[in-house]
Every structure is written in structure tokens, then in C-alpha cells.
C-alpha positions in Angstrom: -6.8 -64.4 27.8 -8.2 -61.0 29.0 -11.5 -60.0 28.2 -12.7 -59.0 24.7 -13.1 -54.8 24.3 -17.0 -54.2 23.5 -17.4 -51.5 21.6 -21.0 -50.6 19.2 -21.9 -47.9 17.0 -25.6 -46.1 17.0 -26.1 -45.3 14.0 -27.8 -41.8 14.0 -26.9 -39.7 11.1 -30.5 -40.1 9.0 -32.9 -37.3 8.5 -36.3 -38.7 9.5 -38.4 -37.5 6.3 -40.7 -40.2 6.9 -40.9 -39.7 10.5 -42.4 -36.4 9.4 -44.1 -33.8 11.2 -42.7 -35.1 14.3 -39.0 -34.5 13.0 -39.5 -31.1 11.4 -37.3 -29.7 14.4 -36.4 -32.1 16.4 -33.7 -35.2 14.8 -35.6 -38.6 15.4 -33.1 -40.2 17.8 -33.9 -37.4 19.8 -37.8 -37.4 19.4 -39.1 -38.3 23.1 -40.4 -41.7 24.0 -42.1 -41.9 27.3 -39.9 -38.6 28.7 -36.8 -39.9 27.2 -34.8 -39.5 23.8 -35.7 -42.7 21.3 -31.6 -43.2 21.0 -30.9 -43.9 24.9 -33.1 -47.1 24.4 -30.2 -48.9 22.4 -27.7 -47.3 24.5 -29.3 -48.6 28.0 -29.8 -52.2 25.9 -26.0 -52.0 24.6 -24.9 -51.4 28.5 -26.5 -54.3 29.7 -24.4 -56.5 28.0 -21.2 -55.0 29.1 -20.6 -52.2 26.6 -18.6 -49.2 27.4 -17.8 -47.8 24.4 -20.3 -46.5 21.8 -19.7 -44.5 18.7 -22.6 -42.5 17.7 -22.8 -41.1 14.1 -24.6 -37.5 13.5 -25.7 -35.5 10.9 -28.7 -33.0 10.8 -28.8 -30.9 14.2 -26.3 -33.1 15.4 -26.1 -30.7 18.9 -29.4 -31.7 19.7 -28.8 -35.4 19.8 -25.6 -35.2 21.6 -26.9 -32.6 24.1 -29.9 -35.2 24.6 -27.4 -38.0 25.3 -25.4 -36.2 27.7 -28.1 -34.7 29.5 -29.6 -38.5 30.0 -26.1 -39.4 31.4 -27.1 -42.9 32.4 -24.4 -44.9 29.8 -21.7 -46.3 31.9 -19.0 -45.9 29.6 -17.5 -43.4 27.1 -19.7 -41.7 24.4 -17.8 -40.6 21.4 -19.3 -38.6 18.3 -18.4 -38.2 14.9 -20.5 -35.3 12.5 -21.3 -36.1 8.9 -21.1 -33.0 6.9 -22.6 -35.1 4.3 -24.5 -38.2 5.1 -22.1 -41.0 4.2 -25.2 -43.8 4.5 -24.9 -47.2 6.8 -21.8 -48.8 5.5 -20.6 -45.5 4.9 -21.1 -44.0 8.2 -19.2 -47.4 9.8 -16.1 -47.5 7.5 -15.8 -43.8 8.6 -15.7 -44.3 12.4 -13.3 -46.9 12.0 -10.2 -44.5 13.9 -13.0 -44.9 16.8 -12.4 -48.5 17.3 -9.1 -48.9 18.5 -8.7 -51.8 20.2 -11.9 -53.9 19.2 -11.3 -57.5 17.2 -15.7 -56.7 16.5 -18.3 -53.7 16.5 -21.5 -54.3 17.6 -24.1 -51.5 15.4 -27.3 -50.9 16.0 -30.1 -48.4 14.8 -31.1 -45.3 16.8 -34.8 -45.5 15.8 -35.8 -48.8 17.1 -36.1 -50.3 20.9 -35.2 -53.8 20.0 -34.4 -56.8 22.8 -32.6 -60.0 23.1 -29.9 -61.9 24.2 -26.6 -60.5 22.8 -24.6 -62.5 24.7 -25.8 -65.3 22.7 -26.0 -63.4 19.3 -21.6 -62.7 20.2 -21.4 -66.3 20.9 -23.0 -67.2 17.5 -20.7 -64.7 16.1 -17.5 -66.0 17.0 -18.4 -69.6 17.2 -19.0 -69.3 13.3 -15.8 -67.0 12.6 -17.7 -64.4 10.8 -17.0 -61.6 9.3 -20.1 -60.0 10.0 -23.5 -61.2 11.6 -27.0 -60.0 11.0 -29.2 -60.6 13.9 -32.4 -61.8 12.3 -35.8 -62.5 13.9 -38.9 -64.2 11.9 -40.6 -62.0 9.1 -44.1 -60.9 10.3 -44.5 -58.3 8.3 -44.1 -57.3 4.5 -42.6 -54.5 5.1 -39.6 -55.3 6.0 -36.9 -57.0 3.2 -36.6 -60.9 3.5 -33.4 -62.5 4.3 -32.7 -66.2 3.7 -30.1 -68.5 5.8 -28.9 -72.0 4.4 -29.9 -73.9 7.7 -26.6 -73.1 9.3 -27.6 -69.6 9.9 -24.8 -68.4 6.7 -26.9 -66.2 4.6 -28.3 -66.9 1.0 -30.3 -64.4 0.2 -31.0 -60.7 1.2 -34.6 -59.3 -0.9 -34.4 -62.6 -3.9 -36.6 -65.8 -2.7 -34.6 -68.7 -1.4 -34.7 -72.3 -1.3 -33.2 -71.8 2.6 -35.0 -71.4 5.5 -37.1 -68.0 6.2 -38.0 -65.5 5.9 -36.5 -63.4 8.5 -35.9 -60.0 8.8 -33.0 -57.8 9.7 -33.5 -56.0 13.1 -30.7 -53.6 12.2 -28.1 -54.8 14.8 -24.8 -56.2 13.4 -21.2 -57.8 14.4 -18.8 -56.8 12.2 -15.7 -58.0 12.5 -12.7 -55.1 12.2 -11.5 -56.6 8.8 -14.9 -56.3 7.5 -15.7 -52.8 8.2 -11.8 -52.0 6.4 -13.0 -53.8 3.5 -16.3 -51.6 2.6 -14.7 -48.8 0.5 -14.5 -45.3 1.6 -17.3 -42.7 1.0 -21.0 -43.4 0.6 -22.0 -46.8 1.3 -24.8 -49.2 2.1 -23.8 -52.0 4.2 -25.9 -54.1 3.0 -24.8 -53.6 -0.8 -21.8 -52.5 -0.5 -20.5 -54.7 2.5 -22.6 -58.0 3.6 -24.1 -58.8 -0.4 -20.8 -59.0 -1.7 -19.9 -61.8 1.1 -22.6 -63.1 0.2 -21.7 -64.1 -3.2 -18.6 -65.1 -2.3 -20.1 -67.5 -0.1 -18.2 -67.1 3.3 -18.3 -64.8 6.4 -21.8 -63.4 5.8 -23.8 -65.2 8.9 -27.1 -64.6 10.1 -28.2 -65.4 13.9 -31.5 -66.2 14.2 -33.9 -65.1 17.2 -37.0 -64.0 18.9 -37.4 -60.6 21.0 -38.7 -57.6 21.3 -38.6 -54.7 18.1 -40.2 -51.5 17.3 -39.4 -49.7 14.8 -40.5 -45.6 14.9 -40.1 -45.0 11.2 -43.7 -43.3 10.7 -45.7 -41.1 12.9 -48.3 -44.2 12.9 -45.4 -46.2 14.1 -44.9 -43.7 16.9 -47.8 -43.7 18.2 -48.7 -47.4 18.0 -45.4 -48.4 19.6 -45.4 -45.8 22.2 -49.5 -47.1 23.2 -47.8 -51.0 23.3 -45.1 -49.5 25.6 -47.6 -48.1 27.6 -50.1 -50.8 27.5 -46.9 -53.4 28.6 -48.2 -55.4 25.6 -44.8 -57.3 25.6 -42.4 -58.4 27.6 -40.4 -56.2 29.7 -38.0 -53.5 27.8 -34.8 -52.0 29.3 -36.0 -48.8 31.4 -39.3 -49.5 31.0 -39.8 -52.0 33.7 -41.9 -49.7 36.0 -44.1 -47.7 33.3 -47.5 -48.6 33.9 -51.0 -47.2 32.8 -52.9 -44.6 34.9 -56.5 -45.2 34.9 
């Protein structure tokens, strides 16, 4: 058996109000982290394990994020783009791109406003291992912000937001594995995944699985965010980040 396609999907099409005055003119995947667009952080992390295909949703001043992707140049693979006219939300944007993904058995999707890290390899293994429809790669809840997600032990999901009797509370890190029959069954149009496309697995009790880990995440949703991630990366707080390896503090 040849090897599986791996294609992924950036999601890329919000329009940053609470990322406000930074995004006033410039779309937040292309707002500059360290000398570099905020977006080519999931691409680099998506190449390293072996992607070289990634769809990449767009909405407001969509030629400024594509220029900015191009002009990096450093993803080893083929970068298609698809325009919103009108923002068709995160299960909306997915069912949409679906010509894109020719080919693929499973997409991976990620967010273009966070610099997450850890082991994909293992979160795919999880993934097929289980036979799921879709996957939500969880870490531990360490902050309230974030929505609480509940697994029943055997990483299937219980709850997503309603207190649970299972074990958590983790939190949704954004990045997905979404089987092709999954992404056909969330309807056309203006969707939440979440809603619209993993709660209704949910209740029906099969192919809604969460994989459960520890890494790296940053989210820049807020300018406080922003700069508090952007001090950490400097600082080398945390582990190593892809690219990032040789930033270092000047006295």
C-alpha cells in the first residue's frame, strides 16, 4: 500500500476585530511575528510532518496574505487558495474547499492565528487507529478562556462547553482530522464545525474522537496576546518552535 496523500487546510478567512489596531490594515495571518507572517508558522509545522499540499481559505484583503505566503516561499509543496466573497465560517469554509482535496482519504486543518506544536505523527496514528470521522487535538485546559471539551476515557468525545462526568477538561487547539466523508456531510453554506459538524457526532455517539496531548500553543487573538507571545518567543520561555530555533535575545 502506497503512501497516504497529506493534505491540510489553514484556515484564514476571519477578520481579526479583536486583534484590533494591529489588523486595521494588515489581515492577522499576515500580521508579522518575529520578521515573518503569523500564518507561515502552521505552514512550516504542517511541512515537517510530510505535508505538501495545503489549502488556504481567504477573505478580507485576501492579496496580502497570499502575496505574504509566496514571498516567504519556504513550503515544500503546492499552495492552493480559495477567496470567500462572504465569510462562510469554519465548517463552512472546509465543506467549500472540498474540490481541493482530491485524492485525500483525511484533511488535516489548522488555524492561521496560533503557533501550536506536537507530534502529528502520533495525533494521525490516533486518528486512524480509532476509525474516526474527525479528531480534535486536545491539550489540558489551563485557562478559562478557552471552551471545555470532555472525552469518555477512550479519547471519544462527550462533551464540547456542558460539564462532564469524563475526563478533562481539555481544550481544542484548533487542529483537526477530518475524514473526507465527514467534511461532505456538514451542509453547504455557512457553518460552524463545531456545531454544525463534530456536536452532531457527538450525539450520535460515534466518530467524534478527541486525541489528547501536551505541546506548545499561542494563540494571537488580542493585541495583549501579541505581545505576550511574541516576548515568550523571544525570551525562549518554551521549548523549541519550528523556525524559531536560533532567535535569541540581544542584551
Amino acid at each position: 500500500m502506497g503512501k497516504r496523500k497529506r493534505v491540510a487546510m489553514v484556515l484564514a478567512a476571519g477578520l481579526g476585530t479583536r486583534l484590533r489596531p494591529l489588523t486595521f490594515e494588515i489581515p492577522k495571518p499576515a500580521i508579522p511575528v518575529l520578521g515573518r507572517p503569523l500564518i507561515t508558522y502552521t505552514l512550516e509545522f504542517l511541512s515537517r510532518f510530510n505535508v505538501r499540499e495545503v489549502v488556504i481559505n481567504l477573505h478580507r484583503i485576501p492579496g496580502a496574505v497570499r502575496s505574504k505566503v509566496l514571498e516567504w516561499g519556504k513550503f515544500p509543496g503546492r499552495v492552493s487558495f480559495v477567496i470567500e466573497p462572504e465569510i462562510l465560517g469554519t465548517g463552512g469554509g472546509i465543506r467549500n474547499a472540498l474540490p481541493h482535496f482530491s485524492g485525500a482519504e483525511e484533511v488535516i486543518v489548522a488555524n492561521s492565528d496560533t503557533i501550536v506544536d506536537f507530534d502529528m505523527e502520533k495525533a494521525l496514528a490516533h486518528h486512524r487507529k480509532r476509525k474516526n470521522l474527525a479528531t480534535l487535538v486536545l491539550f489540558p485546559l489551563r485557562e478559562k478562556r478557552y471552551t471545555p471539551v470532555y472525552t469518555d476515557g477512550k479519547n471519544s468525545l462527550l462533551s464540547i462547553g456542558a460539564p462532564s462526568q469524563g475526563e478533562g477538561p481539555f481544550f481544542f487547539t484548533g487542529v483537526s482530522i477530518l475524514r473526507r466523508e465527514f467534511i461532505e456531510r456538514i451542509p453547504p453554506g455557512k457553518r460552524c464545525l463545531i456545531r454544525d459538524g463534530i456536536l452532531p457526532l457527538v450525539r450520535e455517539g460515534k466518530g467524534a474522537g478527541g486525541f489528547v496531548t501536551e505541546g506548545n500553543f499561542m494563540e494571537f487573538g488580542t493585541p495583549s496576546d501579541y505581545l505576550e507571545n511574541t516576548l515568550l518567543l523571544l525570551e525562549k520561555a518554551s521549548p523549541p518552535l519550528p523556525g524559531l530555533e536560533s532567535a535569541r535575545v540581544i542584551p
